[in-house]
N, C-alpha and C positions, 0 to 999 in steps of 0.2 A: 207834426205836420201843421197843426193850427199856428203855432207861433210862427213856422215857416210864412204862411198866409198874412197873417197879421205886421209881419214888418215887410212886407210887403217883394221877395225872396219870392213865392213861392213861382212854379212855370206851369204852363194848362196841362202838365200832366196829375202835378199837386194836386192841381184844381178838381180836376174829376174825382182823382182818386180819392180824395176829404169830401166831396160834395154826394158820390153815389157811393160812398162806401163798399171802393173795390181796390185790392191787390192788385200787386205789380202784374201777376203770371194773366189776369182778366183786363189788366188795362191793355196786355200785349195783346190777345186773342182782339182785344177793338180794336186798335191800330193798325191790325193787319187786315179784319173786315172792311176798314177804311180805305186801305189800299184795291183792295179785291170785288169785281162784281159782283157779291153772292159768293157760299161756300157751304161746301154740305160739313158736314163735322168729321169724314173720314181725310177731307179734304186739311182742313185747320190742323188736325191731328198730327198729318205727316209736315206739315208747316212748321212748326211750332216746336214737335220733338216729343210731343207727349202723347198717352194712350186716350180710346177715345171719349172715354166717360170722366176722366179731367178734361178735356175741352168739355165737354156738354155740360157737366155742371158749370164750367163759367161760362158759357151759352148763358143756362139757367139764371145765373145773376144778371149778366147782361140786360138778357131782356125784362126781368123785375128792376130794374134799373130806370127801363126805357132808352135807354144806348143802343139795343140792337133787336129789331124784330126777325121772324120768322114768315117764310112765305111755304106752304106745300104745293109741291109738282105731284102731280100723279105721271104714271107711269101706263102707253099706251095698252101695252098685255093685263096692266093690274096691281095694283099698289099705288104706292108715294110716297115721296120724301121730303126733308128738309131742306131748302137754303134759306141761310142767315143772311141779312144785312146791316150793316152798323147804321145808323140815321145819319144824315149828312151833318157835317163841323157846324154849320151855321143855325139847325135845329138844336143842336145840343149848347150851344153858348147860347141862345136865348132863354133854352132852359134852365143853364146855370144865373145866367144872369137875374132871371125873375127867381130861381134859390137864393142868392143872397138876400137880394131886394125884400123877401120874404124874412130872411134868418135877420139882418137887421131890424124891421118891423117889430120880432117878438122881440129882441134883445131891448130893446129901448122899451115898449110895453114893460116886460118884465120890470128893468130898472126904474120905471114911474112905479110900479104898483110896489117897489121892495120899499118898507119903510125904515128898515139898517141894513146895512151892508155887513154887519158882526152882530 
């Protein structure tokens, strides 16, 4: 994936995927948040094709990620639930943007402070 990046090859799905360190089957679960207003997880589940506690674990990265937060409904009788949202395209490319900004910062750091390379 890096060398993908590096000759410059890689497409914004690359991008996330090496930047927030996430798998294909959780970049899909965002792409389709992205399309949808909100989604509870029984909802993404029947989406997607899979049971519901693989969706909610990659909820779970998601939003350690910062890709996707959670909103709770409560429920007028009693309870509440989940909807997900993915953050919008244009918050998420500023935050990759200021990742690399950042990853080249240490890489060059680092390379002044290496005094050999072997």
């Amino acid at each position: 994936m890096l060398q993908r990046i590096l000759s410059g090859e890689a497409n914004c799905a690359n991008l996330i995927q090496c930047i927030y360190n996430v798998n294909e089957f959780e970049l899909r679960v965002y792409k389709i948040l992205t399309e949808m207003n909100g989604a509870k997880t029984e909802e993404l589940a029947e989406r997607v094709g899979r049971n519901k506690s693989t969706v909610y674990r990659a909820l779970q990265k998601l939003i350690s990620c910062g890709l996707v937060y959670r909103e709770t409904k409560t429920i007028d009788r009693g309870g509440y639930f989940y909807v997900y949202r993915a953050f919008p395209a244009q918050k998420v490319k500023q935050d990759m943007n200021q990742c690399a900004q950042d990853m080249y910062r240490n890489i060059r750091e680092s390379l002044e402070r290496a005094d050999n390379l072997f």
